[in-house]
C-alpha positions in Angstrom: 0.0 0.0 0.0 2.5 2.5 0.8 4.7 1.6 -2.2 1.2 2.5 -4.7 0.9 5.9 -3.0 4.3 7.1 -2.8 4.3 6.1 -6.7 1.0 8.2 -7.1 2.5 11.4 -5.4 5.7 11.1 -7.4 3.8 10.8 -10.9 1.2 13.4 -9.6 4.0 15.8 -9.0 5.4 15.0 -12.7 8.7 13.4 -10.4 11.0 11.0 -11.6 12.3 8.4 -9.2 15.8 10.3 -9.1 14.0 13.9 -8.2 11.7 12.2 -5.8 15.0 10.8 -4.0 17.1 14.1 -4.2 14.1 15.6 -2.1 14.5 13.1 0.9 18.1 12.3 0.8 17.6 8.4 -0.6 18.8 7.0 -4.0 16.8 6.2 -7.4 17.2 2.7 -6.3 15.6 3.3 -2.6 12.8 4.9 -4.5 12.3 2.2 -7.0 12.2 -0.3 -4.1 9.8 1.3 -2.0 7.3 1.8 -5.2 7.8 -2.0 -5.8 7.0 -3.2 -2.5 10.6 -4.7 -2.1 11.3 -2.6 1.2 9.6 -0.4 2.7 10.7 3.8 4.0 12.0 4.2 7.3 9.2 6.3 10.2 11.5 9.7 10.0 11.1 9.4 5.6 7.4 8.9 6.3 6.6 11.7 7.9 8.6 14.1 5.8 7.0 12.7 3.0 3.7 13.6 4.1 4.5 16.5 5.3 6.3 17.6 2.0 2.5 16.3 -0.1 0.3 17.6 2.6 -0.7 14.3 3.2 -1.6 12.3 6.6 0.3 9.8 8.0 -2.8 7.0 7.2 -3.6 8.4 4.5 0.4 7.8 2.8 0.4 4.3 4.6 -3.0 3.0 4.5 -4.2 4.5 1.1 -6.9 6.4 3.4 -7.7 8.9 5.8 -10.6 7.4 9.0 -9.8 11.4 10.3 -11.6 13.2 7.1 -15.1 12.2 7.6 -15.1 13.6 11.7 -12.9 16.9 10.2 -15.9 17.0 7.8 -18.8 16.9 10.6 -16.8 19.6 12.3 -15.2 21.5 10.2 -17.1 23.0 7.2 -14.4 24.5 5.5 -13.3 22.2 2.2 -10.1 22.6 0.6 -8.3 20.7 -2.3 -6.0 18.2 -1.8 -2.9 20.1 -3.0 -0.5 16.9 -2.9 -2.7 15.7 -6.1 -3.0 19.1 -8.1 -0.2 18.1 -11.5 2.5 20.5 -11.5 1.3 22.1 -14.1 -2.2 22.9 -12.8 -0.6 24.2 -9.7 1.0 27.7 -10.1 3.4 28.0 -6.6 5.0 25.1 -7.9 6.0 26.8 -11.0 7.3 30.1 -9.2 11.2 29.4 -10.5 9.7 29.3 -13.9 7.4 32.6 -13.1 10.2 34.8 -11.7 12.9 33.7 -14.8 10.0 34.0 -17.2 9.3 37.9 -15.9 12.6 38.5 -15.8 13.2 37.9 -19.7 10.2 39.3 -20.9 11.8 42.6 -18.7 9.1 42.9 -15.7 10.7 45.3 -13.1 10.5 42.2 -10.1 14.4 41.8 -9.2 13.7 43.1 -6.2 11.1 40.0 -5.4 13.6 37.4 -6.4 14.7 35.9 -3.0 10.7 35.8 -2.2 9.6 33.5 -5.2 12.6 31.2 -4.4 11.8 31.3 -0.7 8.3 30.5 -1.4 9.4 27.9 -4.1 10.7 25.7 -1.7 7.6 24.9 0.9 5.9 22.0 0.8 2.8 22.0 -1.0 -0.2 23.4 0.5 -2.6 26.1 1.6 0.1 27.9 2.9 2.4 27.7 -0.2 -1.1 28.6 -2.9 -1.6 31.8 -1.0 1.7 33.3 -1.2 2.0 31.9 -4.9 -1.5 34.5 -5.6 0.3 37.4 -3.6 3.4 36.6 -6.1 0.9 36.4 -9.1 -0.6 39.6 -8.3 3.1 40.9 -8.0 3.3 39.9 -11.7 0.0 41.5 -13.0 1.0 44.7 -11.7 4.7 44.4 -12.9 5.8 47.3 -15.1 8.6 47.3 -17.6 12.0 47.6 -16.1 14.1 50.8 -16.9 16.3 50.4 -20.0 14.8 46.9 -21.7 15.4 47.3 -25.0 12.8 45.2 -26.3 8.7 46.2 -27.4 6.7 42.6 -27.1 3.0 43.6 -28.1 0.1 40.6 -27.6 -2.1 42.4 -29.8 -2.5 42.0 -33.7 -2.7 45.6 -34.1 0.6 46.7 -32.2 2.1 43.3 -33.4 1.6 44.6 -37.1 2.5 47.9 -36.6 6.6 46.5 -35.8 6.4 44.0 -38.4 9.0 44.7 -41.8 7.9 44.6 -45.6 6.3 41.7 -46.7 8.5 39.1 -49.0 7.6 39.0 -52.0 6.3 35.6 -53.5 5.8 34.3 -56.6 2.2 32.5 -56.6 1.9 28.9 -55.3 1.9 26.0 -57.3 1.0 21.6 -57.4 -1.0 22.6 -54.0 -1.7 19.1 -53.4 0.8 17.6 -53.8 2.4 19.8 -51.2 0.1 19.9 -49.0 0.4 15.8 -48.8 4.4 16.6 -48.1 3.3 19.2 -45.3 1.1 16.4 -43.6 3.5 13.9 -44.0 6.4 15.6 -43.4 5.1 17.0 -39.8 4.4 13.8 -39.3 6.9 11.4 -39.8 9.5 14.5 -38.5 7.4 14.2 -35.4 7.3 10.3 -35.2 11.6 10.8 -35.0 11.4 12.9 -32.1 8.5 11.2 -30.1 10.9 8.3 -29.5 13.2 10.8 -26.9 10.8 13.1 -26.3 11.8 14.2 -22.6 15.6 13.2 -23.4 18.5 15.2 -22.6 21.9 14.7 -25.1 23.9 13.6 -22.4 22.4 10.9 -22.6 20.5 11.0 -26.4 24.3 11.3 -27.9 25.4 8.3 -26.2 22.7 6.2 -27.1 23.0 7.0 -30.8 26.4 6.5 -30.8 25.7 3.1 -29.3 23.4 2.2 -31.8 24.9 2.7 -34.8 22.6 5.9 -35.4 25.2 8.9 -35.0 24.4 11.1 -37.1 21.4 10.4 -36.7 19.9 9.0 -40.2 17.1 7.1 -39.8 14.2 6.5 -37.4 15.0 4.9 -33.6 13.8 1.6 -33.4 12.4 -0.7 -30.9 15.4 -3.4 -31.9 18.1 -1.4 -31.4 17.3 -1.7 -27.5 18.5 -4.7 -25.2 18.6 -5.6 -21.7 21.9 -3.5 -21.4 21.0 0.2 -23.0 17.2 -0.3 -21.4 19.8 -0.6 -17.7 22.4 1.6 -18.7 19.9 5.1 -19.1 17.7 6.8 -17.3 15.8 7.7 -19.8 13.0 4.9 -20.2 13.1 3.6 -23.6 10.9 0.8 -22.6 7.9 3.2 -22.7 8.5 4.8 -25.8 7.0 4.2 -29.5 8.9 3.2 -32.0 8.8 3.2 -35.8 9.1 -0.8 -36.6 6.3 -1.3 -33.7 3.5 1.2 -35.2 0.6 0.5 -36.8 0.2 4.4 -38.4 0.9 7.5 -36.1 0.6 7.8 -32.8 -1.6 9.7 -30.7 0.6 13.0 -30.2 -0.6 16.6 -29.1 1.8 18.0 -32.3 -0.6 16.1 -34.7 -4.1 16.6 -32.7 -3.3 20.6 -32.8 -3.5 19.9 -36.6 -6.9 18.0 -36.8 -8.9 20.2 -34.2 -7.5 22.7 -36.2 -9.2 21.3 -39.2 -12.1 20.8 -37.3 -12.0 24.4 -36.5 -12.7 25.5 -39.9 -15.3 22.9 -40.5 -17.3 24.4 -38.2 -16.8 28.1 -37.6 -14.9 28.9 -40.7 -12.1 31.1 -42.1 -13.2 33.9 -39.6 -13.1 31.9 -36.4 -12.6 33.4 -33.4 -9.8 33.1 -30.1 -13.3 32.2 -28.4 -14.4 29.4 -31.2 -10.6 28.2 -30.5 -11.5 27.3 -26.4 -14.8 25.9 -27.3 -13.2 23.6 -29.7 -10.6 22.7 -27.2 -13.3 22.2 -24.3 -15.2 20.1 -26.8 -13.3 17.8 -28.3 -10.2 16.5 -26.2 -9.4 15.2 -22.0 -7.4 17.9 -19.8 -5.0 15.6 -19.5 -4.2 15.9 -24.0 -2.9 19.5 -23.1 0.5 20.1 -21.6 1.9 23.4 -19.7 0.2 26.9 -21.2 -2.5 24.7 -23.0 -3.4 23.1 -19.9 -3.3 26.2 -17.6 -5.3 27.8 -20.4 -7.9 25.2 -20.5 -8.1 25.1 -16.8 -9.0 28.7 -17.3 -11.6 28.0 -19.7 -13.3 25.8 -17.1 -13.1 28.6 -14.3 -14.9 31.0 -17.3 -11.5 32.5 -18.0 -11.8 33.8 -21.8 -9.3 34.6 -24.1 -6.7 36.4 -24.0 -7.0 36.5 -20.2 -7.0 32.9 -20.7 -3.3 33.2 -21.5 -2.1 35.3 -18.7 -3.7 34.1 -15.2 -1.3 31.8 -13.4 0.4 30.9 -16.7 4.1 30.8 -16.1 4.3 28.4 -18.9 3.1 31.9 -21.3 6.2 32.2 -23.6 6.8 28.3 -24.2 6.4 25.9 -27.3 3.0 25.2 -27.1 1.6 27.7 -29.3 4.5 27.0 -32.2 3.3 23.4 -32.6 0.2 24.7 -33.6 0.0 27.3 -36.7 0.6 24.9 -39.3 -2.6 24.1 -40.3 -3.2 28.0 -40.8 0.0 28.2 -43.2 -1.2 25.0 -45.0 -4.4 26.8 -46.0 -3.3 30.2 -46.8 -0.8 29.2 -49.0 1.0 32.4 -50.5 -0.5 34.9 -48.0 2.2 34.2 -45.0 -0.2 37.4 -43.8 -3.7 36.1 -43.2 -2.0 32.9 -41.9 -0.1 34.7 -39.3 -3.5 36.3 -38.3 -5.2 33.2 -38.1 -2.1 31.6 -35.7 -2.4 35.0 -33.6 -6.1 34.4 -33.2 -5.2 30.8 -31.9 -2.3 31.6 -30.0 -3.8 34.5 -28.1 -5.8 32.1 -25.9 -2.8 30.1 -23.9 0.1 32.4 -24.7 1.7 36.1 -25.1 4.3 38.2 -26.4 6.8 35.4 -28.2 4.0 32.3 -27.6 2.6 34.4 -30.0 5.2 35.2 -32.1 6.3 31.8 -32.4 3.2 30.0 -33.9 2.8 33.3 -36.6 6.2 33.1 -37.7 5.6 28.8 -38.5 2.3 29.4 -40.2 3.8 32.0 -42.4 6.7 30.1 -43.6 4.3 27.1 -44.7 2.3 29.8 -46.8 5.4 31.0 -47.7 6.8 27.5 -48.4 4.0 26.6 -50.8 5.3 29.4 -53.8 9.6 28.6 -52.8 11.8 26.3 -51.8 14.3 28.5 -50.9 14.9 28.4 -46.9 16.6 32.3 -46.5 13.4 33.5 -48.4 10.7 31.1 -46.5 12.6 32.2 -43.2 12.0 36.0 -44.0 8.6 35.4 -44.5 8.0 34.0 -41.3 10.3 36.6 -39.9 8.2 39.4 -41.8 5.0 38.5 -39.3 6.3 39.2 -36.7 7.7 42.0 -34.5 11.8 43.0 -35.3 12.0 44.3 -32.3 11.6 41.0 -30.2 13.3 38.5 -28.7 12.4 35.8 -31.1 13.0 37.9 -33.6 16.4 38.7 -32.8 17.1 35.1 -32.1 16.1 33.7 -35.9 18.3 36.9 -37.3 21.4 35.7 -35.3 20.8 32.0 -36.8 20.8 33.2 -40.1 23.5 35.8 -39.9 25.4 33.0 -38.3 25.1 30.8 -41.4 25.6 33.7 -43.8 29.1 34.2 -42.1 30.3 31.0 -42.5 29.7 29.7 -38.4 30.0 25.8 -38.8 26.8 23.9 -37.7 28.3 22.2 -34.6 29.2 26.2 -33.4 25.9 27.0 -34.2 24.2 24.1 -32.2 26.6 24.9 -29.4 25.7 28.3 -29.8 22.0 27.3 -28.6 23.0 24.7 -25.8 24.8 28.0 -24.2 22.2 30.4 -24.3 19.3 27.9 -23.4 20.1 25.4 -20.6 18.1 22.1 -21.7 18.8 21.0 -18.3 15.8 23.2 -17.1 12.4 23.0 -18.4 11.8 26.7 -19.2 15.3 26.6 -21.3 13.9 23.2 -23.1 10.5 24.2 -23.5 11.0 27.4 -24.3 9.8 28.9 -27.9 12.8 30.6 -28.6 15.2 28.3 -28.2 12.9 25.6 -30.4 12.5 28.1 -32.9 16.4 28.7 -33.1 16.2 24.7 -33.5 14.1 24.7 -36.5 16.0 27.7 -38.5 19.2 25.9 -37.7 18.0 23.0 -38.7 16.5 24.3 -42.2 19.5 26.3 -42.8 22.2 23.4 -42.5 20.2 20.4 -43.4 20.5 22.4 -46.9 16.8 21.3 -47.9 17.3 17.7 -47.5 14.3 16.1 -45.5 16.2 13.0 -44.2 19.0 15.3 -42.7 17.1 18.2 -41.8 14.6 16.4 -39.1 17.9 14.5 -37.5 19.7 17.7 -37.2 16.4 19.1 -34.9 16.1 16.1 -33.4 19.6 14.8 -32.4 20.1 18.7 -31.1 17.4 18.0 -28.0 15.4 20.0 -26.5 12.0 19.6 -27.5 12.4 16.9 -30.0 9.1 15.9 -31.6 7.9 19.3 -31.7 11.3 20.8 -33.5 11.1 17.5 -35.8 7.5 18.1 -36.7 8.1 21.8 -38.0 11.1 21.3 -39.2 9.5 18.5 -41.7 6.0 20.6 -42.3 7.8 23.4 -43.7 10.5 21.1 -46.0 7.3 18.9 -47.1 5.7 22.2 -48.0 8.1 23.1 -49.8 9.4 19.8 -51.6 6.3 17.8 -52.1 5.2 14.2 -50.8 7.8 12.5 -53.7 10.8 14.3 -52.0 10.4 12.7 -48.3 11.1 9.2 -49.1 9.5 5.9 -48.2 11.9 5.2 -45.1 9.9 8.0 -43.8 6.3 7.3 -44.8 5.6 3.3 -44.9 5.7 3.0 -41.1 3.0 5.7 -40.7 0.9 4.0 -43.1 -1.9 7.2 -44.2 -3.2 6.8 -40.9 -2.8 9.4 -37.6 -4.4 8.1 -35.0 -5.5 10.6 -32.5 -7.0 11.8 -28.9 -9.9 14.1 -30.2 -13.0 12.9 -29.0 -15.4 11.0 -31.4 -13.2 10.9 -34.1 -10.1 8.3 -33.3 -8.2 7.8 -36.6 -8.0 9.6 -39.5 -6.7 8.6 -43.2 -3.6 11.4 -43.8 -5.0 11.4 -47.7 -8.6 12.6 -46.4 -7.1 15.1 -44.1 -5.3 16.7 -47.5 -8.5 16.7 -49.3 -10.0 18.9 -47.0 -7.2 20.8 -46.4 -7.7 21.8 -50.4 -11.8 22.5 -49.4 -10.3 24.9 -47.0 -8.0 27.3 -48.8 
C-alpha cells in the first residue's frame, strides 16, 4: 500500500524516481524499491514525506484517511487536496519558472527574487497557494524595467504595426501535392522525435552513438534496444513508441493541434474566433491531452477564463512551445498569403500564450504559406520573420541564426551556440519557444533542404524533440512535395494518424489533405 501511493505522489508531482530521492536524501534505487514493494521507507522518511505532499500519516500508509469524515462533521471549510493538483495545474510550484520567465520578458520584479525562491521551496499546501497569488498579483501589476530594449505587443494591431515589408512571393503552385508533403512531413519529422521526447543529449548522444545511429539518419527503433541500454539510461526507452512497432501514427498533441485545427474551420470557418478556438478545445479533447500553457489555459476556460485572459492568469508556462506546434494548419491553407496565416495563428495563440507564444506559432504558419510558392529556406525564413515584431526577442534570435550561417559559423558552433544560451537542463530553457524556434531555423538552414538530414539535425540537437522534428518537416514537405520525403519515412506511418480528439479516433492522412484543399 505504501509503495502505490508514494508512486501516485511522485507521478502526480510530474517526479522522476531520481527527483523524488534528491528531495529526501535516498537513492533512485531506494525509490524504486519502496514503489515495488521490495522494502519499505523508514518512520522519520514517512513523515517528511507527508509533510512535503500535505498528506496524513494514514492516508500515505494505508491509502486512506478514517480522520476526514469527523474533520468534515466539524469542520465546514473544504479545501483541495494540494498533494494531487499536477505541477502544471498548480502555479506556486512553478514560481522558479514565473520569476525567470518575468525577468526575460523585462518585468521590473528583481527586487522579489529571493521571495519567489523562498516560497518555491515549501511544501505543497494552503500555505504555499496563498503566497504563490500574492506573487501572481506581483506579476500582473509588474511594469517594464528601466532600460529593456525590447517592445513585445500581444495584440495584432501593435504586433503589425513593428512587423517589416512583406517578401515577395511568386504564386503557389501543385498545391496538393504539397500539402500531402506538409502532412507527411510533420508527421513522420514528429514520429523521430516522439521516441526521446523528454531526453537530454547527455544521454541522447550516447545512445545514438551506441546504436549505430550517430548522425542520426534514420528513425529509432524498438530493436536497437536490449537488456543492457534499457539498464544503462535513465531515460525509459521501454515506454516509448517506435517506428518498426507502429501500426500508423501515434496519438501525439503536435498532430491533434493539426486535426482540431481542421475541425475548427469545419465548423466556424475562415473567420473563427480566439473564443471558437476554447470551445473547440473544451469540446473535443481530455485535460489531461494539453500540456503546460494549454493546460493552464484550459483550466481557465473551465473557471470561465476567456481569451486572451486565458493566456495570462497563473500561466508561467506563457512564452513556451506550445503555441508554435500549432499554426501549421493556418500556413497550410493560406498558402501564398504568410499574412492572413499569421493572423489566423495570432487568433489561436492568443488564448494560452503572449508576447513570443505568440510570435512563435505566426512566424511557422507564415513560412508554410510561404513555403508553398519557394523552396528556398533564406526567403521562406524571412517570410515568417516578416510576421512578426523586429523588435523581439524571437526575432532577434532567428536573425542571429541566419547571420550566423551567412558568415560562415559551422553547424556544430551553431548548435553549441543554442546549448549556451538555453540550458536544456531546465524546463523553461527546453521548452522554451525561442530556443525551439532557433532549432528549427538551424536546422532548415544546415540540413540544406534535405528532409532525411534536416529532421535528424532538430532532433539529435534535444530539447524539445518531436515538436522541432515536426516543424522542421511541415515546412521542408511544404516546400518539396510528398515525392521528396522518401519511403523510409512514410511506410511505417501508413496514411493513418491516430489521435485523442473525441469521437473521431483515426483519420486517413489522404482525407485530411483533401480537406485541407476544401479549406483554402
Amino acid at each position: 500500500m505504501i509503495g502505490n501511493m508514494i508512486a501516485k505522489l511522485r507521478t502526480n508531482a510530474n517526479l522522476s524516481q531520481e527527483q523524488f530521492g534528491a528531495l529526501f536524501g535516498i537513492s533512485r534505487q531506494s525509490v524504486q524499491k519502496w514503489e515495488s514493494g521490495a522494502s519499505v521507507p523508514e518512520l522519520e522518511k514517512l513523515i517528511n514525506i507527508a509533510k512535503y505532499f500535505d498528506v496524513s500519516l494514514d492516508a500515505l500508509v494505508l491509502e486512506s484517511d478514517t480522520r476526514i469524515t469527523e474533520e468534515l462533521r466539524y469542520n465546514k471549510e473544504i479545501k483541495p487536496k494540494y498533494a494531487n493538483l499536477h505541477e502544471w495545474e498548480s502555479y506556486s510550484s512553478n514560481l522558479r519558472t514565473e520569476y525567470r520567465q518575468c525577468i526575460e520578458e523585462g518585468l521590473d520584479i528583481a527586487a522579489y527574487g529571493d521571495t519567489f525562491e523562498a516560497v518555491s521551496r515549501l511544501p505543497k499546501g494552503e500555505i504555499k497557494e496563498k503566497l504563490g497569488d500574492t506573487l501572481f498579483e506581483v506579476v500582473l501589476h509588474a511594469k517594464t524595467a528601466e532600460g529593456y530594449r525590447y517592445v513585445e505587443p500581444s495584440t495584432l494591431e501593435e504586433i503589425r504595426a513593428l512587423c517589416k515589408e512583406p517578401v515577395a512571393l511568386p504564386a503557389p503552385t501543385d498545391l496538393e501535392e504539397k500539402l500531402h508533403g506538409a502532412w507527411l512531413g510533420r508527421i513522420c519529422g514528429c514520429m523521430l522525435g516522439k521516441t526521446v521526447e523528454g531526453i537530454r543529449t547527455n544521454e541522447l548522444i550516447p545512445f545514438l552513438q551506441e546504436t549505430g545511429n550517430y548522425p542520426m539518419h534514420r528513425y529509432i527503433l524498438k530493436k536497437d534496444l536490449n537488456e543492457e541500454i534499457l539498464n544503462k539510461y535513465k531515460f525509459r526507452f521501454a515506454k516509448r513508441c517506435y517506428a518498426d512497432a507502429i501500426c500508423g501514427m501515434p496519438p501525439d498533441d503536435d498532430t491533434n493541434y493539426m486535426v482540431l485545427a481542421q475541425m475548427l474551420l469545419g465548423k466556424y470557418g475562415r473567420d473563427f474566433t480566439s473564443y471558437d478556438v476554447s470551445r473547440i478545445w473544451l469540446s473535443l479533447q481530455p485535460k489531461d491531452a494539453y500540456c503546460t500553457a494549454e493546460r493552464v489555459a484550459i483550466c481557465n476556460f473551465v473557471k470561465g477564463y476567456e481569451p486572451p485572459q486565458s493566456a495570462i492568469y497563473k500561466n508561467p508556462f506563457r512564452e513556451w512551445i506550445g503555441a508554435q506546434i500549432r499554426g501549421d494548419y493556418f500556413g497550410y491553407i493560406n498558402p501564398g498569403d504568410p499574412a492572413m496565416a499569421a493572423e489566423m495563428a495570432f487568433r489561436d495563440a492568443s488564448i494560452s500564450h503572449v508576447k513570443n507564444g505568440i510570435y512563435g506559432e505566426m512566424w511557422v504558419a507564415a513560412m508554410l504559406a510561404a513555403a508553398a510558392c519557394t523552396g528556398d529556406i533564406k526567403t521562406i525564413l524571412a517570410a515568417g520573420l516578416s510576421e512578426i515584431p523586429h523588435t523581439s526577442r524571437l526575432h532577434e534570435a532567428v536573425t542571429d541564426i541566419i547571420k550566423g550561417y551567412e558568415a560562415g559559423i559551422s553547424q556544430e558552433t551553431c548548435f553549441a551556440d543554442i546549448h549556451a544560451r538555453y540550458d536544456e537542463y531546465t524546463s523553461h530553457g527546453w521548452c522554451h519557444t525561442i530556443s525551439n524556434a532557433m532549432i528549427v531555423a538551424a536546422a532548415l538552414l544546415y540540413g540544406e533542404g534535405d528532409y532525411g538530414r534536416s529532421i535528424c539535425m532538430a532532433v539529435e540537437t534535444g530539447f524539445d524533440t518531436d515538436c522541432n522534428g515536426a516543424t522542421v518537416g511541415s515546412i521542408l514537405g511544404m516546400a518539396k512535395g510528398k515525392a521528396y520525403i522518401g519511403a523510409q519515412w512514410t511506410a511505417p506511418i501508413q496514411d493513418t494518424l491516430h489521435t485523442t480528439i473525441f469521437g473521431v479516433d483515426s483519420v486517413k492522412i489522404s482525407d485530411c489533405v483533401k480537406k485541407t484543399l476544401e479549406h483554402i
